[in-house]
RODRENPA-996157 format. One record per residue (C-alpha): residue number from 1; residue in one letter; chain; x, y, z. Coordinates in steps of 0.5 Angstrom, whole numbers, always signed. Example, Ala and Ser with C-alpha at 12.3 -4.5 7.8 and 13.67 -1.06 7.14 Angstrom:
! RODRENPA-996157
nr=1	rest=a	kette=A	c1=+25	c2=-9	c3=+16 $
nr=2	rest=s	kette=A	c1=+27	c2=-2	c3=+14 $
END
This chain:
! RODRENPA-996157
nr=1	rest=x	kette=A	c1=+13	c2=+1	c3=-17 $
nr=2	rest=x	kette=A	c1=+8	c2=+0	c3=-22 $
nr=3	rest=x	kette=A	c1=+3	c2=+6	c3=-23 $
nr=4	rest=x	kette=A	c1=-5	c2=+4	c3=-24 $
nr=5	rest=x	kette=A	c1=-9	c2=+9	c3=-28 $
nr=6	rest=x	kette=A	c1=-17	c2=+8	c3=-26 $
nr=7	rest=x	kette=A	c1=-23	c2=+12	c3=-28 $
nr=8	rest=x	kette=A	c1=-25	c2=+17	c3=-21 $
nr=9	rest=x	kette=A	c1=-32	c2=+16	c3=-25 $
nr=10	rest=x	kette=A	c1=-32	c2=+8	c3=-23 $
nr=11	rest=x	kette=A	c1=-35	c2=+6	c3=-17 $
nr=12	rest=x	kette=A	c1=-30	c2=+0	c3=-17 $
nr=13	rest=x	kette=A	c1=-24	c2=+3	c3=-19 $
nr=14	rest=x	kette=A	c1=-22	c2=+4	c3=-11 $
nr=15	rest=x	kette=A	c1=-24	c2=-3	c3=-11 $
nr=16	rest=x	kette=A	c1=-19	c2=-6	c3=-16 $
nr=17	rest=x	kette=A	c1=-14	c2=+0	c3=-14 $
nr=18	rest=x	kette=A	c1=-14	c2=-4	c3=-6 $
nr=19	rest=x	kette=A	c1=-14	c2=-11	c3=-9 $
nr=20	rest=x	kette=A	c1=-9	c2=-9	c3=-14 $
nr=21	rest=x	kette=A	c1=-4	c2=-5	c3=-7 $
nr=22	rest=x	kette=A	c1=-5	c2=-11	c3=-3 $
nr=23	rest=x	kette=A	c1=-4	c2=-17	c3=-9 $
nr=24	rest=x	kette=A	c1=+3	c2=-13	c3=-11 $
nr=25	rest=x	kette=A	c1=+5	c2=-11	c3=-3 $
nr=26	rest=x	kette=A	c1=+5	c2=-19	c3=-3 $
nr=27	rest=x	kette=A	c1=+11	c2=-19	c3=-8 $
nr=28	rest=x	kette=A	c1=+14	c2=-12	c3=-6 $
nr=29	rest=x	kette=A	c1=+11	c2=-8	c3=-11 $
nr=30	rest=x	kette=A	c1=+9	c2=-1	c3=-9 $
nr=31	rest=x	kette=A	c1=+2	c2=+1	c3=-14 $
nr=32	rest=x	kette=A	c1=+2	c2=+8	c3=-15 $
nr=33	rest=x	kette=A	c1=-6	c2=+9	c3=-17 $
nr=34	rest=x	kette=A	c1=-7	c2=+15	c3=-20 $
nr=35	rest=x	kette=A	c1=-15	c2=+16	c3=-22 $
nr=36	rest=x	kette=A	c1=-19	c2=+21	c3=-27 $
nr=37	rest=x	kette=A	c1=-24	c2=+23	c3=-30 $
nr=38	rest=x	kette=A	c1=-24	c2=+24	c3=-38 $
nr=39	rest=x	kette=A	c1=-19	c2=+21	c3=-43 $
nr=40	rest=x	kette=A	c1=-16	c2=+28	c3=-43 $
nr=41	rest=x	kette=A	c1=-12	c2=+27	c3=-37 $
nr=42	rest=x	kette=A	c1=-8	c2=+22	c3=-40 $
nr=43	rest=x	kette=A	c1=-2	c2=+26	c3=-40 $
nr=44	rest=x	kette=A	c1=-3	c2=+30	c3=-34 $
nr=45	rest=x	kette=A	c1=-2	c2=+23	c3=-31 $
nr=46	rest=x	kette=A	c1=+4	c2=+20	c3=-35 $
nr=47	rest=x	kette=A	c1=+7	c2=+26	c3=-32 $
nr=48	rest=x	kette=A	c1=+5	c2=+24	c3=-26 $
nr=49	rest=x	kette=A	c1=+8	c2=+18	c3=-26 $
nr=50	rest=x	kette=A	c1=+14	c2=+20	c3=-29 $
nr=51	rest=x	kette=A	c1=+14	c2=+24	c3=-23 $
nr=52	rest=x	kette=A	c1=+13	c2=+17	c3=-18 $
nr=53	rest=x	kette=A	c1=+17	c2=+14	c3=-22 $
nr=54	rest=x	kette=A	c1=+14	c2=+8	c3=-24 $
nr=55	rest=x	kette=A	c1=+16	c2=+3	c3=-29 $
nr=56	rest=x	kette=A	c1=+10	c2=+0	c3=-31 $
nr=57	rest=x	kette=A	c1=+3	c2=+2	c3=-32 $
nr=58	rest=x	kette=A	c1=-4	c2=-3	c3=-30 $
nr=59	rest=x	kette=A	c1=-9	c2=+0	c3=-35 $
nr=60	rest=x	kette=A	c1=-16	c2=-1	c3=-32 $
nr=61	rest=x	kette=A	c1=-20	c2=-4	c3=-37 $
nr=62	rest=x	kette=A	c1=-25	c2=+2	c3=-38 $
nr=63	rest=x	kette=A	c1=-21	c2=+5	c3=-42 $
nr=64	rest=x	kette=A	c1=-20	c2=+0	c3=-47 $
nr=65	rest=x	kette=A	c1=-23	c2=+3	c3=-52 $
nr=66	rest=x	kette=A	c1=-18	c2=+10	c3=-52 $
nr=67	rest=x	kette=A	c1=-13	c2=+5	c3=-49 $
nr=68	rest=x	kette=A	c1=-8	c2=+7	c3=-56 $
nr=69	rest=x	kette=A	c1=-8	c2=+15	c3=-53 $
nr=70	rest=x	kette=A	c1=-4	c2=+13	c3=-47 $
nr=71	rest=x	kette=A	c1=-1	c2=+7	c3=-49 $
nr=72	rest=x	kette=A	c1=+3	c2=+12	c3=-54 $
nr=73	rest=x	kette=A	c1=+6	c2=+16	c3=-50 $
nr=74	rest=x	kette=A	c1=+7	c2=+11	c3=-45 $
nr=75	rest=x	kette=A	c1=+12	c2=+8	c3=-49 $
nr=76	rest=x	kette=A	c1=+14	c2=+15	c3=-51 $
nr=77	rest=x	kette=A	c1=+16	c2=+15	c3=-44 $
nr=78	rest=x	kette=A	c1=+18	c2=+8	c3=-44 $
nr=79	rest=x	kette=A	c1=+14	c2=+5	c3=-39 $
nr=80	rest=x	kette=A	c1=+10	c2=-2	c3=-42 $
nr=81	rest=x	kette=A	c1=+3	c2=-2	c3=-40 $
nr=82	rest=x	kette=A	c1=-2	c2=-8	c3=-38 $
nr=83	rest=x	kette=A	c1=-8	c2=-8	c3=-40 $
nr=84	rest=x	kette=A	c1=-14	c2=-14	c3=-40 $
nr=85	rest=x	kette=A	c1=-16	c2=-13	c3=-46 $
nr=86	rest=x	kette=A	c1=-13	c2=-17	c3=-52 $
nr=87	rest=x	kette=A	c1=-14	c2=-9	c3=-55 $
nr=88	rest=x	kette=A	c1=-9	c2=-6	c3=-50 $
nr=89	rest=x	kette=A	c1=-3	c2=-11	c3=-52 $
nr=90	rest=x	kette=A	c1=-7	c2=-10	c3=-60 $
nr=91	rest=x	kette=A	c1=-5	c2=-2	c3=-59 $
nr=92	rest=x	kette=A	c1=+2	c2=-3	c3=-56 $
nr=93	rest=x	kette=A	c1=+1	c2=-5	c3=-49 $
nr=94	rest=x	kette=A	c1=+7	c2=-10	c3=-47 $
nr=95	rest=x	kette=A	c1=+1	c2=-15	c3=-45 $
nr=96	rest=x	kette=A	c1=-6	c2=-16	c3=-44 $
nr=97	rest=x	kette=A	c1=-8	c2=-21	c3=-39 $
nr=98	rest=x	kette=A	c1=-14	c2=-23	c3=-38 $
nr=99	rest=x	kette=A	c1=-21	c2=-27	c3=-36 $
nr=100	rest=x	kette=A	c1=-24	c2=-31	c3=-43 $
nr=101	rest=x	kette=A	c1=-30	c2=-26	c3=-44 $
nr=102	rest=x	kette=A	c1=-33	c2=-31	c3=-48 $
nr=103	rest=x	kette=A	c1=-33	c2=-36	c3=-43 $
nr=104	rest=x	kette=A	c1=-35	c2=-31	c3=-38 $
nr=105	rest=x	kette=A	c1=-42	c2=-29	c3=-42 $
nr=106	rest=x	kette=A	c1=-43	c2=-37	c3=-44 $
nr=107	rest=x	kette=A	c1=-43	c2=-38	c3=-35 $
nr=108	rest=x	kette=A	c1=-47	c2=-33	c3=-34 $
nr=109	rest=x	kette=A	c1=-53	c2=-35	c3=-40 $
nr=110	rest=x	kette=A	c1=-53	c2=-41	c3=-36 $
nr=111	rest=x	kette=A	c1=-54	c2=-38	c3=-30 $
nr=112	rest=x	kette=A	c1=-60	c2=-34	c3=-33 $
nr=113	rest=x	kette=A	c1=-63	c2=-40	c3=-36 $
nr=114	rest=x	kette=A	c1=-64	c2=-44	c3=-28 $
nr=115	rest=x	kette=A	c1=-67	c2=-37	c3=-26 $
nr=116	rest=x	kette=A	c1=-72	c2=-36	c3=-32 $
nr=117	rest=x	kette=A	c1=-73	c2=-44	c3=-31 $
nr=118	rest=x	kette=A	c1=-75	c2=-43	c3=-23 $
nr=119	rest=x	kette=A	c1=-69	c2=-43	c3=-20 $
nr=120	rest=x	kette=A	c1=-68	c2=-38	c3=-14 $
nr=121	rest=x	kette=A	c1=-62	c2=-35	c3=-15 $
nr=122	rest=x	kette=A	c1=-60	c2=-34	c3=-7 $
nr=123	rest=x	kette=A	c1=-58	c2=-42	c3=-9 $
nr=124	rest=x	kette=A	c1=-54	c2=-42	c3=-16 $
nr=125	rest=x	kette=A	c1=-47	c2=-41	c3=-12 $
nr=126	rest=x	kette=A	c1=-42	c2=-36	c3=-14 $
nr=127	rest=x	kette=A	c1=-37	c2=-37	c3=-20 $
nr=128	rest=x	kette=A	c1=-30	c2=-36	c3=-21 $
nr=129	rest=x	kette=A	c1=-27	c2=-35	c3=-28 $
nr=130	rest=x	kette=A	c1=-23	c2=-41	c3=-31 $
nr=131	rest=x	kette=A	c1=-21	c2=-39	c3=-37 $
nr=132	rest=x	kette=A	c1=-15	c2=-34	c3=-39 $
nr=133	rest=x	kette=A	c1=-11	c2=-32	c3=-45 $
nr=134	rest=x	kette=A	c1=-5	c2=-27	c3=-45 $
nr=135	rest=x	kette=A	c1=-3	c2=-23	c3=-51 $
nr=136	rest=x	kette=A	c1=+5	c2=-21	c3=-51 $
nr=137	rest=x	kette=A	c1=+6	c2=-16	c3=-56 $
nr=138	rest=x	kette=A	c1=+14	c2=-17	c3=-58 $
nr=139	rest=x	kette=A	c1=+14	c2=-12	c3=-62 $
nr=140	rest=x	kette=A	c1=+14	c2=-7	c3=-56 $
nr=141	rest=x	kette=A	c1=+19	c2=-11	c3=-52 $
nr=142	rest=x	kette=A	c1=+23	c2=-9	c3=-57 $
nr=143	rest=x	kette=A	c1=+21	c2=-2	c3=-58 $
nr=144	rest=x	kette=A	c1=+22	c2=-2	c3=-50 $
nr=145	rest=x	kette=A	c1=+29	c2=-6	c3=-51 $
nr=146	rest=x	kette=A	c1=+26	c2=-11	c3=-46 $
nr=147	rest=x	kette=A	c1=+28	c2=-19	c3=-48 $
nr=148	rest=x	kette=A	c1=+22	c2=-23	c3=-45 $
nr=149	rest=x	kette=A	c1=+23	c2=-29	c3=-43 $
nr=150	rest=x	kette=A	c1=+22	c2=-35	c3=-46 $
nr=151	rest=x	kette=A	c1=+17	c2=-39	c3=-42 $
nr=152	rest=x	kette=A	c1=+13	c2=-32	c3=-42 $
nr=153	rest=x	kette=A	c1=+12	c2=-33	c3=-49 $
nr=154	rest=x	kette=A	c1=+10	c2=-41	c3=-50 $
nr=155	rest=x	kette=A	c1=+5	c2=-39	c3=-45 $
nr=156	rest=x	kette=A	c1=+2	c2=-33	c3=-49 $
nr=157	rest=x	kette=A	c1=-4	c2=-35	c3=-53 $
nr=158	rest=x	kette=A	c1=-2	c2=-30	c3=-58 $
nr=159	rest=x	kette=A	c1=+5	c2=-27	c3=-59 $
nr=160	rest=x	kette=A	c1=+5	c2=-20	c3=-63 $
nr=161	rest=x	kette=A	c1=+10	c2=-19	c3=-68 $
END
């Protein structure tokens, strides 16, 4: 059982909870999405997954900037989080993994400079993401007494220490 922290606020959020359900159904995980409004529910929704007793938490991406206040106390808790952002793995999440935001704003610059060229954007096709990076943060694994494994590491693009 993994818990998924969303905001209730962002109209993507039920998109990103159903695509997340349905990816973790396929490899027999269950998503327990528990959804808020502002940073102070924090608590209130650990305690609700304590409750549902989940063992890990996916942290949506719009709450990167307060992601230290619930990744605290989820460790607290013992429960490693995942966030999307290398901040998320930066302030104690066991990993970020995510798309190259830089790469992303290169594409989408490009994409920007044919329309402002003439071109129709109906006929620039639809791109997806091809550069990754995943951030491990060691130190929590040991925090959480978790050993990871070594293909996990040489993986990672960066290894907190």
């Amino acid at each position: 059982r993994v818990g998924f922290l969303a905001s209730s606020i962002d109209p993507n959020a039920e998109t990103f909870i159903r695509e997340t359900s349905t990816t973790a159904s396929h490899m027999g995980i269950s998503v327990v999405p528990v959804q808020f409004r502002r940073t102070d529910g924090f608590a209130a929704a650990l305690d609700q997954m304590t409750g549902e007793r989940v063992e890990a938490v996916i942290v949506q991406t719009l709450f990167v900037a307060s992601s230290r206040q619930f990744i605290e106390p989820a460790l607290g808790r013992r429960l490693p989080s995942i966030g999307e952002q290398p901040l998320f793995a930066e302030n104690g999440a066991l990993v970020a993994f995510g798309a190259d935001h830089a790469s992303l704003t290169e594409r989408v610059a490009t994409q920007i400079a044919r329309i402002l060229k003439g071109a129709n954007p109906g006929d620039i096709p639809v791109e997806t993401p091809t550069k990754f990076w995943l951030v491990v943060n060691q130190k929590t694994a040991r925090t959480l007494g978790l050993t990871l494994p070594p293909s996990l590491l040489i993986r990672a693009d960066e290894v907190i220490e």
